[in-house]
Backbone as JSON Lines, residues from 0, in Angstrom:
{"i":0,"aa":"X","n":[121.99,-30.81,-50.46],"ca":[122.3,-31.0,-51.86],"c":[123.59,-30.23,-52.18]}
{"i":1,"aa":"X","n":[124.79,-30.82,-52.46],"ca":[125.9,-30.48,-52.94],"c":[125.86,-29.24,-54.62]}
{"i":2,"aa":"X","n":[126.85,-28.49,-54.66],"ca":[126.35,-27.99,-55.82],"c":[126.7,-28.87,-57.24]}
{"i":3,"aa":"X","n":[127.67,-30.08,-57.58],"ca":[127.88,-31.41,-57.98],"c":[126.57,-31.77,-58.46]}
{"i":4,"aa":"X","n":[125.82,-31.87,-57.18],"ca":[124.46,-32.66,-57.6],"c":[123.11,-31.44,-58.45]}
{"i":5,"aa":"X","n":[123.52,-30.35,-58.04],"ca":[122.44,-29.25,-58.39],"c":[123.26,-28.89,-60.62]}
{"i":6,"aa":"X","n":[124.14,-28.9,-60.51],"ca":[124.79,-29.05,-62.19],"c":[124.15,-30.09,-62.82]}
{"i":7,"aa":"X","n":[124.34,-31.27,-62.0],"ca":[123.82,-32.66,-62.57],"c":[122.55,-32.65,-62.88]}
{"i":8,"aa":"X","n":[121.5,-31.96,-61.67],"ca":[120.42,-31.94,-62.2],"c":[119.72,-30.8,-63.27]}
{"i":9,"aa":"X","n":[120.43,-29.94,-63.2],"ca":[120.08,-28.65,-64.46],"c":[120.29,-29.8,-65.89]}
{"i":10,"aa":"X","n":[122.13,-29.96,-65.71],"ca":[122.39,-30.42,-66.92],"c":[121.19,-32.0,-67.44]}
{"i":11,"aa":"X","n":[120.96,-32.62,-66.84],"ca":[119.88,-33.78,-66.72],"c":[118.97,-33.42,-67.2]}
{"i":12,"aa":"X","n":[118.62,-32.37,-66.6],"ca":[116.8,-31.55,-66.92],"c":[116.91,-31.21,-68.33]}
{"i":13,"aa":"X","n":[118.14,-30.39,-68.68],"ca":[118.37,-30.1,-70.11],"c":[117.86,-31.16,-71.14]}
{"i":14,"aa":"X","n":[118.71,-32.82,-70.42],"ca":[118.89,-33.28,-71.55],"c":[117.47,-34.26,-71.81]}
{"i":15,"aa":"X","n":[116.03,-33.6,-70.63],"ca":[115.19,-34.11,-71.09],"c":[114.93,-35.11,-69.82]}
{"i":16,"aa":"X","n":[115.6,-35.55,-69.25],"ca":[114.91,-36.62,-68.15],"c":[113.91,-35.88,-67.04]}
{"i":17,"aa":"X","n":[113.03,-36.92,-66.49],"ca":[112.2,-36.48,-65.5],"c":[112.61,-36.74,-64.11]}
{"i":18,"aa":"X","n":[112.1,-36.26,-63.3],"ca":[112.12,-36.07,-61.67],"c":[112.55,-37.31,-61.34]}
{"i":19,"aa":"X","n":[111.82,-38.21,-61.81],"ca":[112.46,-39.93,-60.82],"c":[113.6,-40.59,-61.47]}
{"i":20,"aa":"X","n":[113.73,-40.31,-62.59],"ca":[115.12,-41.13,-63.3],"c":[116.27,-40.19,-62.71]}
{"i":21,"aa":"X","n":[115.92,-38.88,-62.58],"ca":[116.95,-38.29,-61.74],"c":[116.93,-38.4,-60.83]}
{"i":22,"aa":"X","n":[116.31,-38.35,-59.92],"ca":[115.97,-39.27,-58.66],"c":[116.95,-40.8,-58.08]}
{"i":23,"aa":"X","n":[116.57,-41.33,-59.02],"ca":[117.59,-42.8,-58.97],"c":[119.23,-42.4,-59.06]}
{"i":24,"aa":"X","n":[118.96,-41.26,-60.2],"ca":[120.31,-41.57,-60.91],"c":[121.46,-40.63,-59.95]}
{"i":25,"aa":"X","n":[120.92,-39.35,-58.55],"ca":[121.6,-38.93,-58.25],"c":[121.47,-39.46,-56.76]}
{"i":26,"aa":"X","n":[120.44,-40.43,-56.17],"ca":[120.33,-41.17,-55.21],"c":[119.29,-40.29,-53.92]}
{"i":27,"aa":"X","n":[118.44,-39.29,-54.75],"ca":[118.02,-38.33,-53.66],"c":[116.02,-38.06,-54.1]}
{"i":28,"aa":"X","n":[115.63,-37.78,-53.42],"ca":[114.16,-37.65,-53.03],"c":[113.68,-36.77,-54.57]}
{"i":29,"aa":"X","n":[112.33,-37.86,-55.14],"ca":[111.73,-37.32,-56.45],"c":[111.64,-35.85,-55.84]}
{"i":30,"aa":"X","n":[110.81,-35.45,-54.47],"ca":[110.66,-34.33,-54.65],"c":[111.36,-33.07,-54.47]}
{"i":31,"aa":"X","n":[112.69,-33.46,-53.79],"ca":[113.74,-32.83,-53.6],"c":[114.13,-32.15,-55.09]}
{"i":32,"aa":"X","n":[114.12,-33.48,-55.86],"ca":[114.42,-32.8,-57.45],"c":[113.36,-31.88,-58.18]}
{"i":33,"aa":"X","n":[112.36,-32.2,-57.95],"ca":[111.53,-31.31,-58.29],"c":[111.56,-30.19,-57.79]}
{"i":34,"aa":"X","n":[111.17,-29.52,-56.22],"ca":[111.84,-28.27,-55.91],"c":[112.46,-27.47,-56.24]}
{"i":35,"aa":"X","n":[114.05,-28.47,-56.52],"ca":[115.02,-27.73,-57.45],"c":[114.45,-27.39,-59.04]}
{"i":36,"aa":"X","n":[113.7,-28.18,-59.09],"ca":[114.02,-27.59,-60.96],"c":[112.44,-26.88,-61.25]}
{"i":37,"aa":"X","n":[111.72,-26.43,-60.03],"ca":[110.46,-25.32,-59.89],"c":[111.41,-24.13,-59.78]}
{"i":38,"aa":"X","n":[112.3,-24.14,-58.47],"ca":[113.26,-22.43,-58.43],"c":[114.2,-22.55,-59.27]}
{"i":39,"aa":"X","n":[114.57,-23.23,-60.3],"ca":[115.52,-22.88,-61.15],"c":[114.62,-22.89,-62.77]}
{"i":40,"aa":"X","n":[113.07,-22.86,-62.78],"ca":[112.7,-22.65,-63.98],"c":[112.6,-23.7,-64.76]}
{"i":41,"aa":"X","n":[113.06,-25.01,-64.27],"ca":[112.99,-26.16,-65.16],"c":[111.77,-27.41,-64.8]}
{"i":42,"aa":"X","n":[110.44,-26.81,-64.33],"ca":[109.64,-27.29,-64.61],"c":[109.02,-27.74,-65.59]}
{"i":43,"aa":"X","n":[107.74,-28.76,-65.52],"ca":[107.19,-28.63,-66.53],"c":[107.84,-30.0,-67.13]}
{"i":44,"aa":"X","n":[106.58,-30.6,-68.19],"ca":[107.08,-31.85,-69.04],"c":[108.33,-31.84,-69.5]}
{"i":45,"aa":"X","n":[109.12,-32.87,-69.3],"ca":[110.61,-32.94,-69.61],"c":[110.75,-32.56,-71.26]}
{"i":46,"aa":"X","n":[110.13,-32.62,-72.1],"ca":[110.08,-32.57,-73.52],"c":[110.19,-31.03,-73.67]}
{"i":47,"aa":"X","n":[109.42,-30.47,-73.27],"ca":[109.64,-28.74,-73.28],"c":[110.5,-28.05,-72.67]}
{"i":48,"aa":"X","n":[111.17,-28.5,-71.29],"ca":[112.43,-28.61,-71.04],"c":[113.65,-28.54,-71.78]}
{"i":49,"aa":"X","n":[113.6,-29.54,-72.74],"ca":[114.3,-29.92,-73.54],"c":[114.47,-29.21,-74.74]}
{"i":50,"aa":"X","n":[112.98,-28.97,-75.17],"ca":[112.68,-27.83,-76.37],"c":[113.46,-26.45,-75.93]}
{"i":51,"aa":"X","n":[113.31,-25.82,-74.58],"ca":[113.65,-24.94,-74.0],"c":[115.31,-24.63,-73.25]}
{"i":52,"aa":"X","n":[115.84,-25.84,-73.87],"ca":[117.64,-25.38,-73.47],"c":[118.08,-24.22,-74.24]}
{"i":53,"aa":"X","n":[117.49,-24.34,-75.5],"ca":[118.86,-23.04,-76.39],"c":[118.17,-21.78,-75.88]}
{"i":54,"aa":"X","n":[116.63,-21.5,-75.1],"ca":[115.88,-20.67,-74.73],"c":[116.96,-20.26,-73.37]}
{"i":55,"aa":"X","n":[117.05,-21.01,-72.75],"ca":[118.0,-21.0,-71.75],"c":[119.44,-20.58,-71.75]}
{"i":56,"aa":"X","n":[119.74,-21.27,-72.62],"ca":[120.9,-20.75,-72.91],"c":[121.4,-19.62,-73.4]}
{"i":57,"aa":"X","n":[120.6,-19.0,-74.38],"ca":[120.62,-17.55,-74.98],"c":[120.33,-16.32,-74.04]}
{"i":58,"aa":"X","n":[119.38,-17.13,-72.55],"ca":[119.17,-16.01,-71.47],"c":[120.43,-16.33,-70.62]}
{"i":59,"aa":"X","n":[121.51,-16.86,-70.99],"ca":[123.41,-16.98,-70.4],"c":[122.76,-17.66,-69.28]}
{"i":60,"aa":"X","n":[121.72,-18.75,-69.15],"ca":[121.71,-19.43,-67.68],"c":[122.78,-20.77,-67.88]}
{"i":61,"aa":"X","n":[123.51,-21.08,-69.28],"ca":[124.31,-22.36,-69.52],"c":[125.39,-21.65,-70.23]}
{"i":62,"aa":"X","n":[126.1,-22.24,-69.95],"ca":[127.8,-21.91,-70.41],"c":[127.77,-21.93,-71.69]}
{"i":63,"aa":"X","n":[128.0,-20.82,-72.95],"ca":[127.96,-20.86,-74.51],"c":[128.63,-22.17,-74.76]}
{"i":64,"aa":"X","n":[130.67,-22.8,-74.51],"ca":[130.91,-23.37,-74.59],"c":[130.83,-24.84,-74.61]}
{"i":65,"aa":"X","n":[130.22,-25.01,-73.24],"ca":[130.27,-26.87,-72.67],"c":[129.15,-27.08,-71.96]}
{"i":66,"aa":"X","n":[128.03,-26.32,-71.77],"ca":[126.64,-26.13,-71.62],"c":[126.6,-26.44,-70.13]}
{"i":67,"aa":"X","n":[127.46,-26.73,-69.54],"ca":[127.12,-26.69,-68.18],"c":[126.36,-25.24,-67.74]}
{"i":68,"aa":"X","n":[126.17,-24.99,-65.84],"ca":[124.94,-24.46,-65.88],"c":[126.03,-23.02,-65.04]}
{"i":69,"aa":"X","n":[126.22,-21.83,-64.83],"ca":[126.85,-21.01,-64.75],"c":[126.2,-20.42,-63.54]}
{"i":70,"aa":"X","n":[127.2,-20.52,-62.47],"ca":[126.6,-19.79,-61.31],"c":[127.16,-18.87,-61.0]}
{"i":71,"aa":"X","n":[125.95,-17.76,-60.85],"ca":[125.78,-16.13,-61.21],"c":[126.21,-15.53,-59.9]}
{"i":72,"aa":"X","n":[126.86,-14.61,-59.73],"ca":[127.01,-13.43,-58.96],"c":[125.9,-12.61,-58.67]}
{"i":73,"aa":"X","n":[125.44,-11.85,-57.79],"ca":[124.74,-10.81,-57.41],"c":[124.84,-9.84,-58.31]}
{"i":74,"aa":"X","n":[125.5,-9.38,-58.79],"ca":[126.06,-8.06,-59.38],"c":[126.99,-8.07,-60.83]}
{"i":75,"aa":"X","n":[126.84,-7.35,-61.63],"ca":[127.89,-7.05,-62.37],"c":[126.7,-7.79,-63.41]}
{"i":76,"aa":"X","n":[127.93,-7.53,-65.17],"ca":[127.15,-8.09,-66.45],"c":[127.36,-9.52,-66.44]}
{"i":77,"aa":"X","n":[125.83,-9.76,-67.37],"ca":[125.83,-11.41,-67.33],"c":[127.26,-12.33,-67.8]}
{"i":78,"aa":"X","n":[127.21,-13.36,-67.1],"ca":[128.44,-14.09,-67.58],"c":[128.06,-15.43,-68.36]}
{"i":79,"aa":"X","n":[128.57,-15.25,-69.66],"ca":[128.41,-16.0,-70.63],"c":[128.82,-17.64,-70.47]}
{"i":80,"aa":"X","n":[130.11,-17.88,-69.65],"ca":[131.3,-19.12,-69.67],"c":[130.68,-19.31,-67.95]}
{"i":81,"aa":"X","n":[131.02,-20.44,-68.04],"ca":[131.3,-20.99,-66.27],"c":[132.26,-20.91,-65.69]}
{"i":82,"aa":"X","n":[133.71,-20.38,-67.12],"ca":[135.19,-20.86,-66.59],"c":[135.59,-19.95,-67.45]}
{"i":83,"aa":"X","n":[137.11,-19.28,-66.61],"ca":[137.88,-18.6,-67.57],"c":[138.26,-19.67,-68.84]}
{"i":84,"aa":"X","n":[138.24,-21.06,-68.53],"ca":[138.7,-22.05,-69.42],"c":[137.81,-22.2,-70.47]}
{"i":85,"aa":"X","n":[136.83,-22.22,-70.54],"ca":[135.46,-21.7,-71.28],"c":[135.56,-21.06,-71.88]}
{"i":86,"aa":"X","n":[135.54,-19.98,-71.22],"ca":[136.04,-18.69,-72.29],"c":[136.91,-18.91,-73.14]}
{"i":87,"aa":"X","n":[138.22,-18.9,-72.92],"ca":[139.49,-18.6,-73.55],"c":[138.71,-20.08,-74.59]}
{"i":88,"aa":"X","n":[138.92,-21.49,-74.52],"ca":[138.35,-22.21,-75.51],"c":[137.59,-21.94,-76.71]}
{"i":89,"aa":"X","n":[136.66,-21.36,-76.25],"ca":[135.51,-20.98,-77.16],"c":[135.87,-20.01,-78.05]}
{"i":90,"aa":"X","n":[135.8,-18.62,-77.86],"ca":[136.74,-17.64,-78.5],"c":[138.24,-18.48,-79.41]}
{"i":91,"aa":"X","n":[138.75,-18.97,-79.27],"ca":[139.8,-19.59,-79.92],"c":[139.51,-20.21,-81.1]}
{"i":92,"aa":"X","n":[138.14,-20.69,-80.97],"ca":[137.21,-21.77,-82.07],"c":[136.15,-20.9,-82.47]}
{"i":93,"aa":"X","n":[135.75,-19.05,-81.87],"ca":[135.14,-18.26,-82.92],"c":[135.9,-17.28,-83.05]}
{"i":94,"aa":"X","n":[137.28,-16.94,-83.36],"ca":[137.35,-16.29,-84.06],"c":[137.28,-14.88,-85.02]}
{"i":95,"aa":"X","n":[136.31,-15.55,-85.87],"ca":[135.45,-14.56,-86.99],"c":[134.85,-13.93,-86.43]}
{"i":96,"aa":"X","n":[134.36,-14.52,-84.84],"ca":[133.25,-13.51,-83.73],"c":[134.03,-12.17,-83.82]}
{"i":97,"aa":"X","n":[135.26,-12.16,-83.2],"ca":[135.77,-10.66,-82.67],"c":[135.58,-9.29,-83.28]}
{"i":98,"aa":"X","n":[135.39,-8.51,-82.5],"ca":[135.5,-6.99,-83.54],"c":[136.77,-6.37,-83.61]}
{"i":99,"aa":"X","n":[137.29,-5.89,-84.27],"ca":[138.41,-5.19,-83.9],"c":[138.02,-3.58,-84.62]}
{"i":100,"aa":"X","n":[138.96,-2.88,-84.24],"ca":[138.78,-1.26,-84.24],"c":[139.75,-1.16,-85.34]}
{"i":101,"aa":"X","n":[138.63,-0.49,-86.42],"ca":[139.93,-0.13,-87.52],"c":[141.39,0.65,-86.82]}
{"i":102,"aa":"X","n":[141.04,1.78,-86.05],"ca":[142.2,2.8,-85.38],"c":[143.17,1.71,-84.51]}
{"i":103,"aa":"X","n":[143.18,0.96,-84.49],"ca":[143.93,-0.04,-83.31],"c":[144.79,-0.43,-84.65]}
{"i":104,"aa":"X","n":[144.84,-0.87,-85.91],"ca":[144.97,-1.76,-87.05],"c":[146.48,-0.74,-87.6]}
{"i":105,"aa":"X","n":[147.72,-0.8,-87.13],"ca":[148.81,-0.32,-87.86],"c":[149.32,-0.3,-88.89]}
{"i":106,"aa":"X","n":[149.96,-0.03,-90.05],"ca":[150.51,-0.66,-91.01],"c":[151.69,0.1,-91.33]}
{"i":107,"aa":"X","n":[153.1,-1.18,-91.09],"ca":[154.19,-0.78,-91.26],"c":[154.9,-1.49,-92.08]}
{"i":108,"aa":"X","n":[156.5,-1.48,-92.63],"ca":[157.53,-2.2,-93.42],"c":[158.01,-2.47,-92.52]}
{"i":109,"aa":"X","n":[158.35,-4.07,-92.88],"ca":[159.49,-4.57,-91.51],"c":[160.71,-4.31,-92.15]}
{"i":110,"aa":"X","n":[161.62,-3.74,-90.9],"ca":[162.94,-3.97,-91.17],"c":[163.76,-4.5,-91.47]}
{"i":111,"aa":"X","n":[163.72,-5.94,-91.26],"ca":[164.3,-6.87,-92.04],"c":[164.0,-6.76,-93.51]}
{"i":112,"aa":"X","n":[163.22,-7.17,-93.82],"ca":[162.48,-8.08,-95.42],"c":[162.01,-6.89,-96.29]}
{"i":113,"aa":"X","n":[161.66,-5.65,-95.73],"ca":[160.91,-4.74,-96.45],"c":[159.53,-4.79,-97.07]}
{"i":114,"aa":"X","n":[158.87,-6.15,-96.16],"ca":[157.2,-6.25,-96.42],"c":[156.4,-5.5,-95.77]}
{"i":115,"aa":"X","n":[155.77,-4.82,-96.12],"ca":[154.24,-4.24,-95.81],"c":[153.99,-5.54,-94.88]}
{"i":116,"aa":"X","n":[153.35,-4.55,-93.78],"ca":[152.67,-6.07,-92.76],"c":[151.87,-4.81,-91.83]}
{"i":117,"aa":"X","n":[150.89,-5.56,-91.34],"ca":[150.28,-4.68,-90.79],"c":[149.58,-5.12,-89.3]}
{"i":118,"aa":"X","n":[149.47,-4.2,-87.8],"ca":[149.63,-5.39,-86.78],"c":[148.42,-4.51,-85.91]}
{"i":119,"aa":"X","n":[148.25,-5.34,-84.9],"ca":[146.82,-5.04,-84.4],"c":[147.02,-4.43,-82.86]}
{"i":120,"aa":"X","n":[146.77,-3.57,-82.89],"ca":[147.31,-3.58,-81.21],"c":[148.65,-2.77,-80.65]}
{"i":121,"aa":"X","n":[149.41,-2.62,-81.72],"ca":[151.06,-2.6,-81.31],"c":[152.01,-1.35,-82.14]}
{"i":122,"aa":"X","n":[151.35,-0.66,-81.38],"ca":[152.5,0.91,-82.31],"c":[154.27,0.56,-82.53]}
{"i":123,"aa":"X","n":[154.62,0.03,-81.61],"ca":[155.97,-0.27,-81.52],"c":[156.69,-1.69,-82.22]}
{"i":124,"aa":"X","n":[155.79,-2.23,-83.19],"ca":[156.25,-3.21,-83.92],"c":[157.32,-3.06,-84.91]}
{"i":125,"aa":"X","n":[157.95,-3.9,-85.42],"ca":[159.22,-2.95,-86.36],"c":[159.0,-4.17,-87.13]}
{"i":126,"aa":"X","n":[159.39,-5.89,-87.49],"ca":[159.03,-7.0,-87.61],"c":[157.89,-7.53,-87.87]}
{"i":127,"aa":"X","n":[157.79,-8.41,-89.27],"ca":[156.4,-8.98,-89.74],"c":[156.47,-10.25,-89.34]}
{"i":128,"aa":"X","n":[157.7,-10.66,-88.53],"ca":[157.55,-11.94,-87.82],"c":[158.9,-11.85,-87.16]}
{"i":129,"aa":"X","n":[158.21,-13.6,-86.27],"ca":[159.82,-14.0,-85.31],"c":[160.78,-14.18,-86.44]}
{"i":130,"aa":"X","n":[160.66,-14.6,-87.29],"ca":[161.5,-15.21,-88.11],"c":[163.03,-14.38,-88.9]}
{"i":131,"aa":"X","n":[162.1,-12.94,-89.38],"ca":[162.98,-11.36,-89.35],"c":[163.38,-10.89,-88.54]}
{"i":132,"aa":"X","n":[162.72,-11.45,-87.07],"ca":[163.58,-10.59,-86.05],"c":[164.49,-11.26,-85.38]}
{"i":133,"aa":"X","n":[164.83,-12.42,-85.56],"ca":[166.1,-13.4,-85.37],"c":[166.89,-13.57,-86.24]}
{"i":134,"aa":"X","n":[167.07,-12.93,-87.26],"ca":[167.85,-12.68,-88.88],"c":[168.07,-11.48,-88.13]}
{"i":135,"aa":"X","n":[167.67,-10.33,-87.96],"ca":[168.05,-9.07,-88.31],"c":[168.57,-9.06,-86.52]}
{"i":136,"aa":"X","n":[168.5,-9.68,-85.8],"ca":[169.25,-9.71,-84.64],"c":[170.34,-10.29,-84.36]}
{"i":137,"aa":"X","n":[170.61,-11.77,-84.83],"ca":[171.11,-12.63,-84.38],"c":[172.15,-12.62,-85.9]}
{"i":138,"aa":"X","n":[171.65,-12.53,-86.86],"ca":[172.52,-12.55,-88.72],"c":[171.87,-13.56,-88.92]}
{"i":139,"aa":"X","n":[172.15,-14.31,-90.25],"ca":[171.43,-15.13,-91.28],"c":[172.1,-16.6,-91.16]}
{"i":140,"aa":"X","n":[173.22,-16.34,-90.89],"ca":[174.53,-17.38,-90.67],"c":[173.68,-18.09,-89.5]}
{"i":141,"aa":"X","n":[173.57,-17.61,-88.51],"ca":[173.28,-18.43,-87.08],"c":[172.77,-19.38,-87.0]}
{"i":142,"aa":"X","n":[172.39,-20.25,-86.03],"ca":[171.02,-21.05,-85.75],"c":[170.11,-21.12,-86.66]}
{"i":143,"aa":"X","n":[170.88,-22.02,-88.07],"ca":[170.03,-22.45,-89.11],"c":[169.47,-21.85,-90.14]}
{"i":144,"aa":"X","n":[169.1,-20.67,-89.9],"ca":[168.46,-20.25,-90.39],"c":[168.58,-19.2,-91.89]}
């Protein structure tokens, strides 16, 4: 069994089908599939299975993002994504999730414009954007602007 076919059948099991439709549908032995989805926990009537994905998922056995099925390392903290691509996606679309550290949170006047702006991360900021710092580098005259 390829690991192709072992995703297919987690993700399958998820979405509720039983042993022989997966069976057909990945071209391999009812009980072969079954096996697999006794040591991976996905026994049991396909309906409760089904009831039991976000159960699954919340114990990080499926990718937060694209629900595929995340294969674990020996060691180290649980991994949430299947893919750095996962990751970075997801986070991009929450956002509001992040914490940030008030002490990290600067607040300076840019040199150009003389706005209050305030930046996350970056003691050495001088600029409340690209936009002031290609004026106050380049002059006002230049490249349009």
């Amino acid at each position: 069994m390829t690991n192709e076919q072992k995703e297919a059948i987690y993700k399958l099991r998820l979405e509720g089908m039983g042993y022989k439709s997966i069976a057909k549908q990945l071209d391999l032995s009812r009980d072969s599939i079954k096996s697999y989805c006794v040591r991976h926990h996905l026994n049991g009537p396909s309906q409760l299975v089904e009831l039991n994905a976000e159960v699954i998922k919340e114990k990080h056995d499926l990718c937060q993002y694209c629900s595929n099925p995340i294969r674990k390392k020996g060691k180290g903290r649980t991994r949430k994504f299947c893919s750095e691509e996962c990751r970075r996606k997801w986070w991009a679309e929450h956002q509001e999730e992040r914490t940030f550290k008030e002490t990290a949170t600067y607040h300076y006047i840019c040199s150009k414009c003389n706005k209050p702006f305030s930046a996350y991360g970056n003691l050495k900021r001088k600029y409340c954007s690209h936009q002031c710092y290609i004026k106050d580098r380049f002059g006002e005259e230049q490249h349009g602007i």
